[in-house]
C-alpha positions in Angstrom: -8.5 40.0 5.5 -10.3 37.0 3.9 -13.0 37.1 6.0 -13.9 40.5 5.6 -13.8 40.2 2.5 -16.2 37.2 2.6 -18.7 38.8 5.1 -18.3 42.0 2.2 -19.5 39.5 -0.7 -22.3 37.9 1.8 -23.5 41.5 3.0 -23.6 42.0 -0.8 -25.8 38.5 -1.9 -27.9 39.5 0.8 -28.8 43.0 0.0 -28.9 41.3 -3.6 -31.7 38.5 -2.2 -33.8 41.3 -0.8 -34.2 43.0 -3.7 -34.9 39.5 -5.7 -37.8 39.4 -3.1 -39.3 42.4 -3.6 -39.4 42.1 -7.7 -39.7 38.6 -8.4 -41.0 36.8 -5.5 -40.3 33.3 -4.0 -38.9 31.8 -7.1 -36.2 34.5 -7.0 -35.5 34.0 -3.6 -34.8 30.3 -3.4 -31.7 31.0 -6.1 -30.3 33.8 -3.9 -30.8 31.3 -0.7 -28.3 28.8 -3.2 -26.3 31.7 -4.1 -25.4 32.6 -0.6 -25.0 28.8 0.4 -22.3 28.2 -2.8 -20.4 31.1 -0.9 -20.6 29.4 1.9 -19.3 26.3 0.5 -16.2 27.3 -0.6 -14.6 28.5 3.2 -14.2 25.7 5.7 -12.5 25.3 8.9 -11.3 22.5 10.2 -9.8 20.8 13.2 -7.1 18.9 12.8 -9.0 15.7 14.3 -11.6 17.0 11.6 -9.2 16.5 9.0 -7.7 13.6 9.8 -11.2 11.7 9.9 -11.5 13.4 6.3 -8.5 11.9 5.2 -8.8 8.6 6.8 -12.7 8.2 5.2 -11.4 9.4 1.7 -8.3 7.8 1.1 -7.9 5.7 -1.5 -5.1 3.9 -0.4 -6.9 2.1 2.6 -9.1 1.6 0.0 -6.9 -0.2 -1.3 -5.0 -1.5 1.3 -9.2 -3.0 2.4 -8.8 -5.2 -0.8 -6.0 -6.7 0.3 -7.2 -7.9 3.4 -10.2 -9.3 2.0 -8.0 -11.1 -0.6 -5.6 -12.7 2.2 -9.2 -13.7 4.1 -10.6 -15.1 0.7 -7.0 -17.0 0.4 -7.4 -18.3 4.3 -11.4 -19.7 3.8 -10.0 -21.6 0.4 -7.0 -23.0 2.5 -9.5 -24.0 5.1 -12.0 -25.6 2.3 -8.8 -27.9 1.4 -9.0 -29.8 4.2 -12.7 -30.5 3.5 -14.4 -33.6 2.6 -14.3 -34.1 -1.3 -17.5 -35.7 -3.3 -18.7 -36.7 -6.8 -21.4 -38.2 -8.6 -22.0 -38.9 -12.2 -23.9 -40.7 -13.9 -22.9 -42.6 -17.8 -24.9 -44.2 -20.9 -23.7 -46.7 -23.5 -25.3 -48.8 -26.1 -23.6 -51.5 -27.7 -23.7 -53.3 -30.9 -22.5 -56.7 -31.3 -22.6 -57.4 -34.8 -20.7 -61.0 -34.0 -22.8 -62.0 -30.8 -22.1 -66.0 -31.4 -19.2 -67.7 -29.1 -18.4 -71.2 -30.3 -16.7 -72.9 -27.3 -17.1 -76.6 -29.1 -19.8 -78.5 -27.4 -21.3 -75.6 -26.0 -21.8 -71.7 -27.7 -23.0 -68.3 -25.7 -25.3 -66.6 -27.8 -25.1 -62.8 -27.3 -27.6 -60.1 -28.3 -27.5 -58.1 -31.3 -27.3 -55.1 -28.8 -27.3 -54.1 -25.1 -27.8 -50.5 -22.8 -26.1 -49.8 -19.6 -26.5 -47.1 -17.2 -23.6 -46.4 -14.7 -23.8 -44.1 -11.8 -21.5 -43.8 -9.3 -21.1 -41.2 -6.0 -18.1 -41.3 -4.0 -17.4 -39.4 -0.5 -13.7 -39.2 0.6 -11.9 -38.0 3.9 -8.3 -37.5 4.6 -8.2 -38.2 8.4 -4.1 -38.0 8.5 -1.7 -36.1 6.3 0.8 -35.2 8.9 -0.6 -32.0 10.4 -0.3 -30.2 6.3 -3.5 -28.9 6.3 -3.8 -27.2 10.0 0.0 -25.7 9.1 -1.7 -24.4 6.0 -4.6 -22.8 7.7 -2.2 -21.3 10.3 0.3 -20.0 7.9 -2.3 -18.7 6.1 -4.1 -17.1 8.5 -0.6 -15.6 10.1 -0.3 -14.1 6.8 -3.7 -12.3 7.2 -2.8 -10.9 10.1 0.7 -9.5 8.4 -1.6 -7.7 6.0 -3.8 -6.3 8.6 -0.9 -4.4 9.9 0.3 -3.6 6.7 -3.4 -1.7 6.7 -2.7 -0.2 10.2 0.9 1.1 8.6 -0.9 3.2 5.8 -3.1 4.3 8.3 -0.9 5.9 10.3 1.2 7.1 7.2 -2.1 8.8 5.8 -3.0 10.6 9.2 0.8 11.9 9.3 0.2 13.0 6.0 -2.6 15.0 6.4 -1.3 16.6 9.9 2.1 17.3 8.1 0.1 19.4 5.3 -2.5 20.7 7.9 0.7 22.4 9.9 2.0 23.6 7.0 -1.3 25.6 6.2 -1.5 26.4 10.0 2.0 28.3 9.3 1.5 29.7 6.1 -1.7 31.3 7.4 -0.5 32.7 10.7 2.4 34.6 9.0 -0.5 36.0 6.6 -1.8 37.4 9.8 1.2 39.0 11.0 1.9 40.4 7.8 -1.3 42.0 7.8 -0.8 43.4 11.6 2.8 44.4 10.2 1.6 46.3 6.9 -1.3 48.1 9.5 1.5 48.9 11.8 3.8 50.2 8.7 0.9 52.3 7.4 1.2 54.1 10.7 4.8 54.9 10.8 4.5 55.7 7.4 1.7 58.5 7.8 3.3 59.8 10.5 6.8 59.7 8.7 4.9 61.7 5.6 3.7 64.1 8.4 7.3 65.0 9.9 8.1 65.1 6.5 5.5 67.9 5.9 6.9 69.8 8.9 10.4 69.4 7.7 11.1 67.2 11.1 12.5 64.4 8.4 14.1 64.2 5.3 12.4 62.0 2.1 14.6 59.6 2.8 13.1 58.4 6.0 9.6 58.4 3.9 11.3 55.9 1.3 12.7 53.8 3.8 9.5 52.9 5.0 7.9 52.7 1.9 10.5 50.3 1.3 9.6 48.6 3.8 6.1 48.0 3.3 7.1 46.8 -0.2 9.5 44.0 1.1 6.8 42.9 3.4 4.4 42.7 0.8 6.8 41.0 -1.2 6.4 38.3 1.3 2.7 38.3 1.7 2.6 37.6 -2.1 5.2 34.5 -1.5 2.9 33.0 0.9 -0.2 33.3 -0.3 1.1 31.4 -3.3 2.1 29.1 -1.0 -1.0 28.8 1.1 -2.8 27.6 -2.9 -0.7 25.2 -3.3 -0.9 23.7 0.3 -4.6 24.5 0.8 -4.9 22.5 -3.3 -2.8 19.6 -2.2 -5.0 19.3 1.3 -8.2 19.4 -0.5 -6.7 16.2 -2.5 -5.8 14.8 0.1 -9.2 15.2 2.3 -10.7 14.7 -0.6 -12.4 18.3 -0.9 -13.5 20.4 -3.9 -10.4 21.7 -5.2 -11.8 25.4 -4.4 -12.7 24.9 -1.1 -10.4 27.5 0.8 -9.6 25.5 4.1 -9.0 27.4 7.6 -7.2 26.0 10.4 -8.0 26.3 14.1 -5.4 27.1 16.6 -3.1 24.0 16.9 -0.3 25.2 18.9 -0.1 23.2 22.1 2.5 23.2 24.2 0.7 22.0 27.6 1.7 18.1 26.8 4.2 16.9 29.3 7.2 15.0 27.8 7.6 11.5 29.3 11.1 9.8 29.6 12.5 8.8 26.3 12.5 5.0 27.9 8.7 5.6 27.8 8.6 6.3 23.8 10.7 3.6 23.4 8.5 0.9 25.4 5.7 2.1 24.0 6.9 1.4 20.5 8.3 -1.8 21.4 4.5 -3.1 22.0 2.8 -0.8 19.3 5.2 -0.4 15.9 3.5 -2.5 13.4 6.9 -3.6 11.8 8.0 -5.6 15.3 4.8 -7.3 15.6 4.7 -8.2 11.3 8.5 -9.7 12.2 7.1 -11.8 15.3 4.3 -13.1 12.9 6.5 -13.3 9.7 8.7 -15.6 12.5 5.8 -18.1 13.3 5.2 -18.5 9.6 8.4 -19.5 9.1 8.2 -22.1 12.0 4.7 -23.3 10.7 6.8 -23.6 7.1 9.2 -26.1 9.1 6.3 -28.1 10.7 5.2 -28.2 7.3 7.9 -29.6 5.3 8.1 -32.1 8.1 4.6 -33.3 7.9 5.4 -34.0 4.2 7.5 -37.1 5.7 4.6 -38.8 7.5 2.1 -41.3 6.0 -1.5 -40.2 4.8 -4.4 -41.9 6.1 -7.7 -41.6 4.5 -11.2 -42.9 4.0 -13.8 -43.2 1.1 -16.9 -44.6 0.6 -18.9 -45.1 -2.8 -22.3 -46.2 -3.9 -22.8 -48.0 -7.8 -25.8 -48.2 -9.9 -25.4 -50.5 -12.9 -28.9 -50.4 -15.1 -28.4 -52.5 -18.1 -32.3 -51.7 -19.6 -32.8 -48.9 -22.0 -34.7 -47.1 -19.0 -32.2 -45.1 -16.7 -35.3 -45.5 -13.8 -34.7 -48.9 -11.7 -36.8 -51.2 -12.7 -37.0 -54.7 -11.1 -34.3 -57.0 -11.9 -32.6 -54.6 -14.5 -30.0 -53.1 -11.7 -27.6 -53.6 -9.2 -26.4 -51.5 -6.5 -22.8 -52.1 -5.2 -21.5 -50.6 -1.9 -17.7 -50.0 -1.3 -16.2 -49.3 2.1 -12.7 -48.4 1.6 -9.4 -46.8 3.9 -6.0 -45.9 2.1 -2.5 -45.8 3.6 0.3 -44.5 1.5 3.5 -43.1 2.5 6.1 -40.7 0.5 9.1 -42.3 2.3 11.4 -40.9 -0.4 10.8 -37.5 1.3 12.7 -38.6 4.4 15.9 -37.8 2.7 14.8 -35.3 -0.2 12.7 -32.7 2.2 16.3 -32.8 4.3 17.8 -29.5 2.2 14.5 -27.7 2.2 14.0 -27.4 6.5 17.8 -26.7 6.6 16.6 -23.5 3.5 13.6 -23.0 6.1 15.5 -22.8 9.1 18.1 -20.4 7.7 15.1 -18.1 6.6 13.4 -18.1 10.2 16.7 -17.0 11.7 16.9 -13.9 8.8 13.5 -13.3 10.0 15.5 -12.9 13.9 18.1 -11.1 12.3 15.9 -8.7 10.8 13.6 -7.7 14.3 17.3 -7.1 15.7 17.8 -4.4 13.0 14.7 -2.9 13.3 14.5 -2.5 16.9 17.8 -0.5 16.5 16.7 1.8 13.8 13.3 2.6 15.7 15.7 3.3 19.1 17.3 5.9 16.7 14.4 6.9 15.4 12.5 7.6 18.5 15.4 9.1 20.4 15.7 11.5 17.2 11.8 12.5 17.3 12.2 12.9 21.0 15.0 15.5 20.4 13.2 17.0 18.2 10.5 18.0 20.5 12.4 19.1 23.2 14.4 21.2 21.2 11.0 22.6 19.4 9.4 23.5 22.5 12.9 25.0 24.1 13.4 27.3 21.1 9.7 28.8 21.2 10.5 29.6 25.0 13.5 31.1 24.2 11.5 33.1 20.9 8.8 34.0 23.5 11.7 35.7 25.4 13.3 37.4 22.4 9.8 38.4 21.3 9.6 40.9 24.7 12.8 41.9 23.8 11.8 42.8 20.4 9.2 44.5 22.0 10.7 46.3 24.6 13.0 47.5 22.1 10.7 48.8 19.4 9.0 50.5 21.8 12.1 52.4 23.0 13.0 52.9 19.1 10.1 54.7 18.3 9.7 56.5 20.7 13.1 58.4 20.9 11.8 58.6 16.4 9.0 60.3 17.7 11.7 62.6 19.7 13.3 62.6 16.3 16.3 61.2 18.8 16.8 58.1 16.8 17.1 57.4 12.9 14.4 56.0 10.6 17.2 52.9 10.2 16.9 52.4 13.5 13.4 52.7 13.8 12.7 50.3 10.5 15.4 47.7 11.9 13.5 47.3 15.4 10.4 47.6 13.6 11.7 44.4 11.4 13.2 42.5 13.9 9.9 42.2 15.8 8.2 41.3 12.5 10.6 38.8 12.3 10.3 37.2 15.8 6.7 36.8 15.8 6.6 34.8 12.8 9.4 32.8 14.0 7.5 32.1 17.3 4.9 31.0 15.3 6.2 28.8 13.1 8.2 27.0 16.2 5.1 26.6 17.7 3.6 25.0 14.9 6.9 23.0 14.6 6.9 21.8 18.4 3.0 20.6 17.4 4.0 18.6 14.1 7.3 17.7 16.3 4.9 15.6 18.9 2.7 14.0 16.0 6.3 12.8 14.5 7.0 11.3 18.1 3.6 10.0 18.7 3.9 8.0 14.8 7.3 6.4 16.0 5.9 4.9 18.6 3.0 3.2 16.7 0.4 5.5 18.4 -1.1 7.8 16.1 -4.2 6.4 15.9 -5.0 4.8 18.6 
């Protein structure tokens, strides 16, 4: 119905542009040639791969989810700059006065001047070569953690493509009961002429004219429900693609039930490998061993080496001048050692340990609740694609039996109750049908997320 009434409107702009031509030339014609295109604009179909790209390429929680990664990599590089040589240099003035600049020692005295300058510049280059492993557990815990965040990415990846599949279903259904609600009110219209024409050769009472009139009414009644429905879905999907709000979205057919169903064993394996929550817990798991490590190293010595360079200019002139400056050297290594730690880091591996073995108690959990889970989807879709082979069957039925109905109505045999209810019934199947089918689809996207393989 909606595209006839679009090709109406476009039939319409283009009568509209030809006319533009013919009294206003080119400049006319270019704003009908926008018109027409604006119409265009606001009807789209889309694939369900089409609108899952969509979604993926406008969400703004990946966005977000993008920040975070770079802030755990930012985190890592400053963790690895730690374990970097550190340098300084700076360089110092002072003038002195010495008001009192005579030293009486008895037979001898040291005669100071009134005043004297000094320049003092020192650089300095230091290198830890030994802290017990600290740093490198740093890096490693840090970088493990990187890796945690990364997944959390590939989780709210997933959860956004579910999303949009979920809503693009739930469009897919809404629309295809429009359709058979507009096969339904064309197949009512009949039975209803041909009810007011028996009715015209006294074959049928008014009653049987009302009923179907009643009829129509209660299936328009529905056709209003879901078009209400299909602006709200088609709103929310246009959020969530990150459409114009007034694009009016159409769906392609979706309903595939060709895919062969594996063993559940299969699902389960598959998640086992895949689910981003198992593989977060294995890394959460080596950061807590890295923590150990780390508390550990705390108990070793620390080894390191410096070197730094002096200049001492005691002339008003900070540039070297001959006999003004000296230039001291230092070589220097540094052993120190926090033995007090052997016995007060004792408490905090014990507090590390026990949060490593949470860590093993939590995978346990999870691996149950995704058995559960999968098993659940898996049902799921195997009872989805049962019930639209059973519907298919009821749908012949319906059929068969609507067929029989109206033709003993014809025969004025049976009674416009009878005729109406068969009528009904078939209405009903076929939307039924469809929406399983569209079930069974969204059924094997629900399966295909527990597993950890959406998009992949």
């Amino acid at each position: 119905m909606i595209t006839t009434i679009n090709k109406t409107i476009n039939h319409y702009l283009f009568k509209q542009m030809v006319k533009a031509v013919q009294k206003s030339g080119i400049a006319i014609l270019l704003v009908s040639l926008i018109t027409v295109q604006f119409a265009h604009a606001q009807d789209r179909t889309l694939t369900i791969d089409e609108a899952v790209k969509l979604g993926l390429a406008n969400s703004k929680t990946l966005k977000l989810s993008q920040s975070k990664i770079d802030a755990a990599i930012a985190k890592y590089n400053v963790v690895k700059d730690d374990a970097l040589p550190t340098g300084s240099a700076s360089l110092a003035y002072n003038r002195a006065q010495i008001p009192a600049n005579t030293l009486d020692l008895g037979s001898q005295s040291i005669h100071l001047p009134d005043g004297a300058n000094a320049f003092l510049g020192t650089a300095s280059l230091n290198e830890r070569i030994y802290a017990g492993g600290r740093y490198r557990y740093a890096q490693l815990s840090t970088e493990l953690l990187t890796q945690v965040t990364r997944l959390d990415a590939e989780k709210d990846r997933d959860q956004i493509a579910y999303d949009v599949i979920n809503a693009y279903y739930t469009l897919y259904k809404v629309l295809q009961s429009q359709k058979i609600v507009t096969q339904n009110l064309s197949a009512v219209d009949q039975q209803l002429k041909q009810a007011q024409r028996f009715f015209d050769q006294g074959l049928v009472t008014k009653n049987d004219v009302l009923r179907f009139q009643l009829q129509r009414s209660n299936i328009e009644l529905n056709g209003i429900d879901l078009e209400s429905n299909r602006r709200i879905i088609n709103y929310n999907l246009d959020v969530l693609l990150g459409l114009p709000e007034s694009t009016d979205l159409k769906t392609t057919e979706v309903a595939d039930n060709s895919r062969t169903l594996k063993p559940l064993s299969s699902y389960i394996d598959t998640a086992f490998a895949s689910r981003q929550e198992l593989r977060q817990l294995d890394l959460q798991n080596k950061v807590a061993e890295t923590n150990i490590k780390s508390i550990k190293a705390e108990q070793l010595p620390n080894v390191g080496v410096g070197a730094s360079f002096y200049y001492i200019d005691v002339s008003a002139n900070p540039l070297p001048q001959s006999g003004q400056y000296i230039t001291p050297i230092t070589l220097g290594a540094t052993v120190s050692w926090n033995f007090g730690s052997l016995w007060t880091n004792k408490n905090k591996v014990a507090q590390a340990k026990i949060e490593q073995d949470e860590t093993v108690i939590r995978k346990s959990i999870t691996t149950d609740n995704l058995k559960t889970e999968i098993n659940r989807n898996y049902q799921n879709y195997q009872t989805a694609l049962n019930k639209i082979k059973l519907l298919e069957t009821s749908i012949e039925q319906a059929g068969e039996n609507n067929k029989i109905l109206e033709s003993k109505y014809q025969s004025n045999i049976a009674s416009v109750t009878d005729r109406v209810d068969a009528q009904t019934l078939l209405y009903q199947a076929q939307i039924n049908l469809e929406l399983a089918k569209a079930d069974a689809g969204l059924a094997y996207y629900t399966l295909l997320k527990s597993t950890g393989k959406l998009n992949k």
